[in-house]
C-alpha positions in Angstrom: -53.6 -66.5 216.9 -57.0 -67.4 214.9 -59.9 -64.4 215.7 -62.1 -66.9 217.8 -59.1 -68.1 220.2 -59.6 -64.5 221.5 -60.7 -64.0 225.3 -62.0 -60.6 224.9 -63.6 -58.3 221.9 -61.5 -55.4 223.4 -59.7 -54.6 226.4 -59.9 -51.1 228.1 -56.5 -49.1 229.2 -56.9 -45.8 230.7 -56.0 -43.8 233.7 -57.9 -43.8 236.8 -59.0 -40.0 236.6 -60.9 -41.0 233.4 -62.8 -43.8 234.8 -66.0 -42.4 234.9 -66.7 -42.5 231.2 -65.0 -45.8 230.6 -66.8 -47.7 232.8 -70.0 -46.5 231.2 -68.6 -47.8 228.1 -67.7 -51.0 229.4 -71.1 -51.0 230.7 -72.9 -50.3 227.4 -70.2 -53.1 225.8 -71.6 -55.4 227.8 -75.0 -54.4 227.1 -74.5 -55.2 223.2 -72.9 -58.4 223.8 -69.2 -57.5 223.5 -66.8 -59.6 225.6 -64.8 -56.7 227.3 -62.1 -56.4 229.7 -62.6 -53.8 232.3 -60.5 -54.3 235.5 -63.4 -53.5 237.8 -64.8 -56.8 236.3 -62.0 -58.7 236.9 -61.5 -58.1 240.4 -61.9 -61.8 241.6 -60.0 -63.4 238.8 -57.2 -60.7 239.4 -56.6 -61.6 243.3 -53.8 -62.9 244.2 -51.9 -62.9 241.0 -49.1 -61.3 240.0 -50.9 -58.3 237.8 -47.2 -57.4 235.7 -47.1 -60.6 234.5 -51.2 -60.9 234.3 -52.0 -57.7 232.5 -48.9 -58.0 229.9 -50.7 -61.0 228.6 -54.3 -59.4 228.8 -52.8 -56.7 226.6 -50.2 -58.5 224.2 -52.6 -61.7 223.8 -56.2 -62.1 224.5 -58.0 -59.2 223.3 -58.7 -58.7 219.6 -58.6 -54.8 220.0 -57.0 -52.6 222.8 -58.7 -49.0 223.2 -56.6 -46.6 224.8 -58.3 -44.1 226.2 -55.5 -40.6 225.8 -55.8 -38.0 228.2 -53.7 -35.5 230.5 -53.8 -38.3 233.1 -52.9 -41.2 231.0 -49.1 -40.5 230.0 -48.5 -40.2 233.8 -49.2 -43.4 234.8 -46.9 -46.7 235.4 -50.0 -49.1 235.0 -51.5 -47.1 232.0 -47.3 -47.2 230.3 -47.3 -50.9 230.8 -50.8 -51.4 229.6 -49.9 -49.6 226.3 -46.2 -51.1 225.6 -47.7 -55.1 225.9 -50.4 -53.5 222.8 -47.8 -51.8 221.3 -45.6 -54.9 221.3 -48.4 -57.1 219.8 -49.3 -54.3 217.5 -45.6 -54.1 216.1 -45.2 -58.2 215.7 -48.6 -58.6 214.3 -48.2 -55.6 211.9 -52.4 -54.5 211.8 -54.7 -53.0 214.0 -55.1 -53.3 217.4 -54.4 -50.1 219.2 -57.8 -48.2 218.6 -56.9 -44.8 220.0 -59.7 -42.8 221.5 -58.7 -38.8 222.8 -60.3 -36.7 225.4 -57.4 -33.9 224.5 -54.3 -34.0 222.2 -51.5 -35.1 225.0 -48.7 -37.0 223.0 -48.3 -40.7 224.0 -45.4 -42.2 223.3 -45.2 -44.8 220.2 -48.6 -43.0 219.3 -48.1 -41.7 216.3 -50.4 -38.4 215.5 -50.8 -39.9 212.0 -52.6 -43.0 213.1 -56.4 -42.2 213.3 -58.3 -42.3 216.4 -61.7 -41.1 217.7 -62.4 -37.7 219.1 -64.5 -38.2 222.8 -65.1 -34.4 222.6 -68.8 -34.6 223.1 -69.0 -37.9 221.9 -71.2 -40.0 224.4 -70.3 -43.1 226.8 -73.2 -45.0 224.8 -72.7 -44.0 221.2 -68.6 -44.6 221.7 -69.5 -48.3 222.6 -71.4 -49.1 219.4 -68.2 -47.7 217.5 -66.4 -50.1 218.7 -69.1 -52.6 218.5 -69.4 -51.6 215.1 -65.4 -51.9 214.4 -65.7 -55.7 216.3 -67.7 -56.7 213.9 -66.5 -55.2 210.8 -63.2 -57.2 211.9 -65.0 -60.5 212.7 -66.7 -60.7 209.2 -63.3 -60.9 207.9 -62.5 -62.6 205.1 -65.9 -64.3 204.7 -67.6 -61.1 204.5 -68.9 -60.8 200.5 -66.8 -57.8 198.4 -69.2 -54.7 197.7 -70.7 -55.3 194.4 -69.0 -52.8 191.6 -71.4 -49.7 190.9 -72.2 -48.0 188.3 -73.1 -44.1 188.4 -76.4 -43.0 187.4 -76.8 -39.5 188.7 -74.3 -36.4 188.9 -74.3 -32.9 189.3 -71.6 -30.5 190.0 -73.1 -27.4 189.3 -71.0 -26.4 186.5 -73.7 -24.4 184.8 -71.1 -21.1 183.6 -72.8 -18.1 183.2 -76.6 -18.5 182.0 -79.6 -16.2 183.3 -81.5 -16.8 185.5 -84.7 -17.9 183.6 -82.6 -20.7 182.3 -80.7 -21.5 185.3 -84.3 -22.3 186.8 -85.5 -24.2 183.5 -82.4 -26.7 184.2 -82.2 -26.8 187.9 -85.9 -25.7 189.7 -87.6 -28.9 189.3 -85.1 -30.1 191.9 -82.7 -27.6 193.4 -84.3 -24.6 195.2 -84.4 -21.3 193.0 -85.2 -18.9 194.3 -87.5 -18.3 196.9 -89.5 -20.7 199.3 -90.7 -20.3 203.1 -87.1 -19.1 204.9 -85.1 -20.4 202.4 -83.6 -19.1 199.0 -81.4 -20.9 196.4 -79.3 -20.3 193.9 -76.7 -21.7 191.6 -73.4 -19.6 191.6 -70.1 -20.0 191.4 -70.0 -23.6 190.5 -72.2 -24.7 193.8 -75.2 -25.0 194.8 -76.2 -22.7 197.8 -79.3 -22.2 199.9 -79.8 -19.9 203.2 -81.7 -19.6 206.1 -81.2 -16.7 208.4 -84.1 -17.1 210.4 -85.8 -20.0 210.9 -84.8 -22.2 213.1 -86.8 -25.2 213.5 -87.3 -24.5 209.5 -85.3 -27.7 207.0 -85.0 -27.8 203.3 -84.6 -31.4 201.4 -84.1 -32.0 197.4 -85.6 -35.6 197.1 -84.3 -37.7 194.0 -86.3 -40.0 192.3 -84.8 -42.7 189.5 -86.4 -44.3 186.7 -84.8 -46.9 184.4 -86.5 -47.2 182.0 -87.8 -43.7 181.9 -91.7 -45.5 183.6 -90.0 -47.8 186.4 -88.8 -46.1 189.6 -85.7 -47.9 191.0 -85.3 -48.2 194.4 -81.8 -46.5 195.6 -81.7 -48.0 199.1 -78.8 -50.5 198.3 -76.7 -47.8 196.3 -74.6 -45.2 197.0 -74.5 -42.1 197.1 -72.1 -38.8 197.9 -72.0 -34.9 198.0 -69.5 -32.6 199.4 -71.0 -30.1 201.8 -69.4 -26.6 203.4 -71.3 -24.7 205.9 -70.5 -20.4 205.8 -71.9 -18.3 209.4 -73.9 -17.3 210.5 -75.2 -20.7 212.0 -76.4 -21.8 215.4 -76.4 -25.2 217.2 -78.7 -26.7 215.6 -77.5 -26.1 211.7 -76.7 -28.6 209.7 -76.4 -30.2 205.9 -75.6 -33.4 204.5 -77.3 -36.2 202.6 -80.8 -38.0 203.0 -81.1 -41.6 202.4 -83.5 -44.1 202.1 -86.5 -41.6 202.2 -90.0 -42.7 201.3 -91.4 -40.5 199.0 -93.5 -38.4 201.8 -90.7 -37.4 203.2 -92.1 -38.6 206.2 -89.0 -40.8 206.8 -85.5 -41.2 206.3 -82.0 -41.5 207.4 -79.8 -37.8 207.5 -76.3 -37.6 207.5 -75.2 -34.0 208.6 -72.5 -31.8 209.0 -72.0 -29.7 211.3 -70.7 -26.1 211.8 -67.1 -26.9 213.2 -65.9 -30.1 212.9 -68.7 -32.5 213.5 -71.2 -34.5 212.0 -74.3 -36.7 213.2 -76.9 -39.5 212.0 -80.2 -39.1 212.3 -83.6 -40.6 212.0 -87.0 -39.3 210.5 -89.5 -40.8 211.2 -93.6 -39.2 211.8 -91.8 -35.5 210.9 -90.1 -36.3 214.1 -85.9 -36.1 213.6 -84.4 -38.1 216.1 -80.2 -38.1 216.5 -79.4 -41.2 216.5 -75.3 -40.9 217.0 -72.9 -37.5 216.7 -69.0 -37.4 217.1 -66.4 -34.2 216.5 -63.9 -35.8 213.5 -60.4 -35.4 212.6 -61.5 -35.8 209.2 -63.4 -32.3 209.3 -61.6 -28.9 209.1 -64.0 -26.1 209.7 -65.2 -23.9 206.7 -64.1 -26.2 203.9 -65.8 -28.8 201.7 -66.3 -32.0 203.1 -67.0 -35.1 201.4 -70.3 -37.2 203.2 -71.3 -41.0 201.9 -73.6 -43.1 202.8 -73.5 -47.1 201.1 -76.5 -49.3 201.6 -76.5 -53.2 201.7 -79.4 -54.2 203.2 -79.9 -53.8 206.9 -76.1 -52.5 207.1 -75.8 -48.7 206.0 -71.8 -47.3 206.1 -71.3 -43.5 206.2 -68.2 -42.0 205.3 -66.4 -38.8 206.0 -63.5 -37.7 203.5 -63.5 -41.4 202.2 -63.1 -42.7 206.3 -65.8 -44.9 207.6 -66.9 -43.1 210.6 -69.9 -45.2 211.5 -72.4 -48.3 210.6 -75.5 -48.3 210.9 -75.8 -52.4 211.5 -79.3 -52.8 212.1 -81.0 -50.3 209.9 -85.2 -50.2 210.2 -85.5 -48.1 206.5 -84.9 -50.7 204.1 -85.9 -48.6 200.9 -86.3 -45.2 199.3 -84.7 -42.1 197.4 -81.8 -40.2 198.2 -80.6 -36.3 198.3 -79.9 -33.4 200.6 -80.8 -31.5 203.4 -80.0 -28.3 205.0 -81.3 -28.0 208.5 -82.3 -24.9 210.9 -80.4 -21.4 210.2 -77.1 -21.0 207.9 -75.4 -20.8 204.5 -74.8 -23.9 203.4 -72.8 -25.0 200.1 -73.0 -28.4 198.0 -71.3 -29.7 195.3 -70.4 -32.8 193.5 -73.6 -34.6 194.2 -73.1 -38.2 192.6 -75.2 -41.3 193.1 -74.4 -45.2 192.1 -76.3 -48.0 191.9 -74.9 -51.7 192.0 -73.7 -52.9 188.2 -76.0 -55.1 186.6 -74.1 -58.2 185.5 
């Protein structure tokens, strides 16, 4: 079936007990234009037919996605069972994606497979779950027409691979950028082949290491269509509010920009600078994070669209992005030890 024979976007299944949350989503679906099929809505087109036969080809035909909402509830259902075999069946002859799996806990579904990757609802809002799946829609409906990313080329790296060198030159090759030594609640250092800076006391307090490019060494390029990457571990003690990650598109104030953070645990957020005011713009618990290790964070701009990545996984685009310009680097936010390494950015090849 061609994408625009499609009835739906996406069609919900879920069990009853969990309707509360879905229907906010289908709400919020709605809200972004997203042709969704929620039962609720259907009520009048649903009466009087025979819903077997109905909701098999709701399932197997007319949506373009199916999100399965998994939960306690869910496996115990007839509805919800034949709901997910009519996906699964279309899933199996089309061979892609179409089952989006979203959890509120880990109950095994049948024909689920644990290795197929889903999103976590653990604290993950009705609204900012709907613009995932907005955001997947059209990721999907772009298709084949959609450009390829240009190649890039990599114009900045650092891994912190100093070896042993004291600490006068440690701060000759790393100060004017990294934090050594000493400033407001934070300190910083270069040890052990990362870069590390701590805060263990100010909590509303944040630390960012802006970077500038030039090429040739008296033009400043602009890094807001590049990309750029770092991987980031966060050590206690931390509170609720820490965080580290990468800055992107940041004037050079520092007045505004987008921040890509990890969290203590396993999950990470975007936000939005903008006045010295940091607004969270959208924040999710990830499979992709296993507490106390490195992580790998990337963010790729292309205009108004700005993809951030999690271990090489796109987690989340930004499709409508208001900073179109600006510098790249880190940040470290409120009270922790925080750990980065392999910074790296690219820029599009020329030619």
């Amino acid at each position: 079936m061609a994408e625009d024979e499609f009835e739906y976007d996406v069609c919900l299944s879920f069990a009853g007990e969990d309707r509360g949350y879905v229907e906010q989503v289908a709400t919020f679906l709605q809200s972004l234009g997203v042709a969704v099929f929620y039962d609720r809505y259907e009520q009048v087109d649903l009466w009087g037919k025979d819903l077997y036969v109905h909701l098999d080809e709701i399932y197997r035909k007319k949506a373009r996605y199916c999100v399965v909402f998994i939960s306690e509830h869910y496996g115990r259902k007839l509805w919800t069972s034949h709901e997910r075999r009519s996906a699964q069946a279309r899933a199996f002859s089309e061979n892609r994606e179409y089952i989006l799996p979203a959890r509120f806990d880990d109950t095994e579904i049948s024909g689920i497979l644990p290795t197929v990757g889903f999103i976590s609802l653990k604290g993950l809002t009705a609204e900012a779950f709907s613009h995932l799946i907005k955001s997947k829609i059209e990721l999907t409906a772009m298709g084949e027409d959609r450009p390829p990313p240009p190649p890039f080329r990599r114009i900045y790296y650092e891994g912190f691979d100093c070896g042993v060198l004291p600490r006068s030159e440690i701060k000759a090759r790393f100060g004017g950028l990294w934090l050594i030594g000493k400033k407001g609640h934070w300190q910083g250092r270069i040890a052990n082949g990362v870069y590390q800076v701590s805060n263990l006391h100010g909590r509303n307090a944040s630390l960012t290491n802006q970077i500038r490019y030039y090429e040739p060494a008296n033009r400043a390029i602009d890094l807001a269509d590049g990309r750029v990457s770092v991987r980031v571990r966060i050590a206690p003690p931390n509170d609720g509010h820490s965080g580290a990650g990468l800055i992107f598109r940041a004037e050079d104030g520092g007045n505004s920009y987008y921040a890509f953070f990890l969290h203590p645990g396993n999950s990470v957020s975007l936000a939005e600078m903008r006045l010295r005011k940091l607004k969270f713009l959208w924040s999710q618990e990830s499979p992709e994070v296993d507490p106390g290790v490195f992580v790998a964070l990337k963010a790729v701009g292309r205009g108004s669209s700005v993809a951030f990545y999690v271990n090489e996984n796109l987690l989340y685009t930004l499709k409508h992005a208001e900073l179109l310009s600006g510098n790249t680097g880190t940040i470290a936010l409120s009270t922790g030890r925080f750990e980065f390494d392999d910074f790296s950015i690219y820029l599009p090849s020329v030619g």
